[in-house]
Each structure stands twice: as structure tokens, then as C-alpha cells.
N, C-alpha and C positions, 0 to 999 in steps of 0.2 A: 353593693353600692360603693362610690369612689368617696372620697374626704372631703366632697362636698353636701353627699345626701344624697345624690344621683344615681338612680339606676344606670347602673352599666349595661352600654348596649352588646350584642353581640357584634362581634367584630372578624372581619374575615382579610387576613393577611394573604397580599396575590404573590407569588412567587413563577421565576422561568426555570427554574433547574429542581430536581426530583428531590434534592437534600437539601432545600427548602432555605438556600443559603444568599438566590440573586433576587431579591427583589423588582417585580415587575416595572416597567417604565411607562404607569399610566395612573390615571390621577381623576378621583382619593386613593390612595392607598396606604393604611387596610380601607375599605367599604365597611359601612357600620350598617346593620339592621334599621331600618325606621323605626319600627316598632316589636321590642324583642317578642318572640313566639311565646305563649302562653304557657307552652310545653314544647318538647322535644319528643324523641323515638329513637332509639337505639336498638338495632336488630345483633341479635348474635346467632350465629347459625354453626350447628353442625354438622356434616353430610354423612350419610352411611350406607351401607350397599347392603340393601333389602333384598336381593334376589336369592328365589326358595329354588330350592332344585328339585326334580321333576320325583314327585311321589314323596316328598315328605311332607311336613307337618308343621306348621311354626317356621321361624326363621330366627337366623344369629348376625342381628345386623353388625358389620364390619365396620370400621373407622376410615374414612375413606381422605378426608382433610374438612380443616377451619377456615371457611370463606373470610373475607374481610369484611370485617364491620360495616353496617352503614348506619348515617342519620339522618332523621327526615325533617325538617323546618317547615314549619305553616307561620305566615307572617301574611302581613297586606304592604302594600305601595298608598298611599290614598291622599286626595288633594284635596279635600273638602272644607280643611283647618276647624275638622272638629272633635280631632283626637288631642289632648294634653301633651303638649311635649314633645311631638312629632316634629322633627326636624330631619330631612337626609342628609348623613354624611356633612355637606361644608356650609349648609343655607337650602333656604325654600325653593324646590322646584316643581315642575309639574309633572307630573306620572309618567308620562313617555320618555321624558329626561330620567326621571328614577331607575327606569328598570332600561334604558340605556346603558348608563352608568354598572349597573347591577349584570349584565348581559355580559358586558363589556371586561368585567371583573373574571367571574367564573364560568363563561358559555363560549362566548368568541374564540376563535382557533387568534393565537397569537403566530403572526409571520415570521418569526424568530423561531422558535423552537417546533412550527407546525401542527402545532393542535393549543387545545385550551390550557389554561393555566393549572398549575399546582397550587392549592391553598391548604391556608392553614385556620380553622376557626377558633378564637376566643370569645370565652365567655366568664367575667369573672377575672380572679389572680390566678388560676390553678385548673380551670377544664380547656383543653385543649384537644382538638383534633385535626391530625395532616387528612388529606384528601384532594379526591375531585369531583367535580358534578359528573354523575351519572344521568339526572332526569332534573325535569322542571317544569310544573305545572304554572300556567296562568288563567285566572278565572276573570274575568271582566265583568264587573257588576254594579258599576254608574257611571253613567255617563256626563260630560256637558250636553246642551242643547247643539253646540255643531257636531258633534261624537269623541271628544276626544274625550279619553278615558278620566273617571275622577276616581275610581276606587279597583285596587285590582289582588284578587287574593294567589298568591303565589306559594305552591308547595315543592319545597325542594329536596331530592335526594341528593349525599355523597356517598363515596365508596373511601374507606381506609384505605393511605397510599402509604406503602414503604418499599423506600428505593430497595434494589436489589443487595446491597452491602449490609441494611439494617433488616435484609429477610434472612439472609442467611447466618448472620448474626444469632438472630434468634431463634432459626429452626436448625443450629448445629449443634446450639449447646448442650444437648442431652444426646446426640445424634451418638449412638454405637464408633461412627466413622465423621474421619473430619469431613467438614465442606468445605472445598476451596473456590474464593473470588479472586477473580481476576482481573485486570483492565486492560482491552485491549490496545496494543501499538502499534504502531505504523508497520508494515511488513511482517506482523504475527499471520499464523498459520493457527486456526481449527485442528489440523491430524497433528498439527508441532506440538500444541499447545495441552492436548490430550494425551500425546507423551511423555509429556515432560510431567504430569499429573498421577499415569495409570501404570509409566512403562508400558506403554502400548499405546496403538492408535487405531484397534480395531472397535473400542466402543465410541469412537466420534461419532455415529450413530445416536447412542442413548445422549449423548450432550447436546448435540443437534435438539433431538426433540426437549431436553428439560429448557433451553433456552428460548425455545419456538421459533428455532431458525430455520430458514424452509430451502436454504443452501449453505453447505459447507464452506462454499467459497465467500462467502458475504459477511463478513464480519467488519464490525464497523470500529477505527479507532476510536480510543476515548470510552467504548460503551463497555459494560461490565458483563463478564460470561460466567456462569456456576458450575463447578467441577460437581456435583453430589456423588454420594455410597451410589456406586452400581452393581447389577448384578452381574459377575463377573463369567457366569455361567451362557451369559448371551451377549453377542456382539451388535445385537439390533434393538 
């Protein structure tokens, strides 16, 4: 609750850049919940490689990696004015304006940066999660008599986002070998830049793939590349 008594709604901070530092240029922003979810869902996943080899018995599942977190929101939109305290965001609208507004927030590809927004959601002084919408369910389930929606139950997925400087960050610190980030400049070179990292330029190959670039030649300024431990026994 805030120092007035007030349930603290959840609140969803929209951002254009991945380090969660430009603030989007559209309005409310953050966007508050109507009505905060009852609960939450937090998945934590670890993946491992099951595969038994031919004629044995049992299996020794291997550690393969830690997907990113997600969490899921069930919440409603609703017009009816017969929830307590239901206000969206800046004053009374009506449901199509709501999840407008909401759409608008974390769905809509923004023409600035080319896709949807980066967000950040609060709840509280202290729970905090970066992310993005993954999914988004809408349930429609009252109507007005002309059909515009009066009640709509909305369940949302995100995915844990961290820029590439705060992954490497944290999957180096214990790493055997260091991991180097990079950013790239105007007139940098992929085989230069592997170089100047490996002494050599025959695993530009295994860099290509940890960065998911699908040509060597396309490296983009400004964007961040990951040097990781290679094995040094393959050049592919």
C-alpha cells in the first residue's frame, strides 16, 4: 500500500532502448493495471538433454541452459462501474479505449525502434521485472446492447529481457574464460574484430553463430557482438 492506504497498482514502465534507459514517447506512461491480478505465475525453467543412447538403460540428463524467466498476469479491463476503485491509468474510459491504451503500451511494434516496446513492471517498492510481451490472451465476456465490449478478461505473458552487456555480465562471472563485449563502429570488420579477440580469424564462424548473425558481412554499428570461450579445436 502507498501513505495513503492505497493498494498499489501494478505498474508497467514502457521503454525504447534494451537498457531500459529512453523512455517511450506515448501517454500514460508507465500504464497501471486496472485492477491488480489476484495473483501472479512465475515459471522457472531448466532444460536438459534426455537423450539415451542405443541399448542402454536409464539416462544422465545433461545441463543444456536457463531459459528466461517468464510471468503471466490475469487481470480484467471492465466498464460496468461495478468494481471498487477501478480507475484506468488517468480517468474513466471505456474498454476499447482501455486495452487501446494497453495494446498500445506493450503490443504495437513502435516505428522508432521497429518492433514492440521494452518494459519494465512494478509492483510495490521492491518487485521488479525488465521484459517483453510474449502472448496475450483477450476473453470477451459482456457486452453492451450495441456490442461494444463491457467486461474483457486479459491474460498476459512476458519473457525476462537482458540486454546483451548485462547477459554477459552474468554468464562470465564464473566462466573458466573471459567473455568479451563488444560494440560495434562504423567500419569494424567481424574477421578484424575476431582477431583482435582470438589471434585469429578462423573461428569467425563459431561468433557468427553465438550472435545469430546469418552473414559475416552485416554487422551493424552501435549493436553489441559476444566474443565467448571457444573451442579452439574447431573453426566451425
Amino acid at each position: 500500500m502507498n501513505d495513503t492506504g492505497e493498494l498499489i497498482k501494478v505498474l508497467i514502465h514502457v521503454f525504447e532502448d534494451e537498457n531500459f534507459q529512453k523512455k517511450a514517447k506515448i501517454s500514460p506512461n508507465p500504464v497501471s493495471l486496472p485492477v491488480n491480478p489476484e495473483s501472479f505465475t512465475q515459471n522457472y525453467k531448466v532444460e536438459v538433454n534426455n537423450d539415451q543412447g542405443h541399448g542402454s538403460q536409464g539416462t544422465n540428463p545433461k545441463f543444456t541452459r536457463t531459459p528466461p524467466k517468464e510471468l503471466k498476469l490475469d487481470f480484467v479491463f471492465d466498464g460496468t462501474n461495478t468494481i471498487q476503485g477501478y480507475k484506468y491509468n488517468d480517468g474513466k474510459r471505456e474498454v476499447k479505449e482501455q486495452i487501446d491504451i494497453f495494446l498500445k503500451a506493450v503490443y504495437n511494434m513502435n516505428g522508432e525502434i521497429h518492433k514492440p516496446h521494452f518494459l519494465k513492471i512494478l509492483w510495490g517498492k521492491s518487485w521488479t521485472f525488465a521484459c517483453v510481451l510474449t502472448s496475450l490472451d483477450l476473453n470477451y465476456t459482456l457486452f453492451k446492447p450495441n456490442g461494444d465490449p463491457l467486461r474483457v478478461k486479459a491474460s498476459a505473458t512476458f519473457l525476462q529481457y537482458l540486454s546483451e552487456r548485462e547477459r554477459v555480465a552474468l554468464e562470465g562471472k564464473k566462466s573458466p574464460d573471459l567473455t568479451h563485449s563488444r560494440q560495434v563502429k562504423a567500419g569494424d570488420r567481424l574477421d578484424n574484430m575476431t582477431y583482435d579477440i582470438y589471434n585469429s580469424a578462423k573461428y569467425i564462424t563459431q561468433i557468427a553463430k553465438a550472435n545469430g548473425l546469418t552473414s559475416f558481412r552485416k554487422i551493424t554499428p552501435g549493436s553489441e557482438l559476444v566474443f565467448p570461450p571457444l573451442d579452439k579445436t574447431s573453426s566451425t
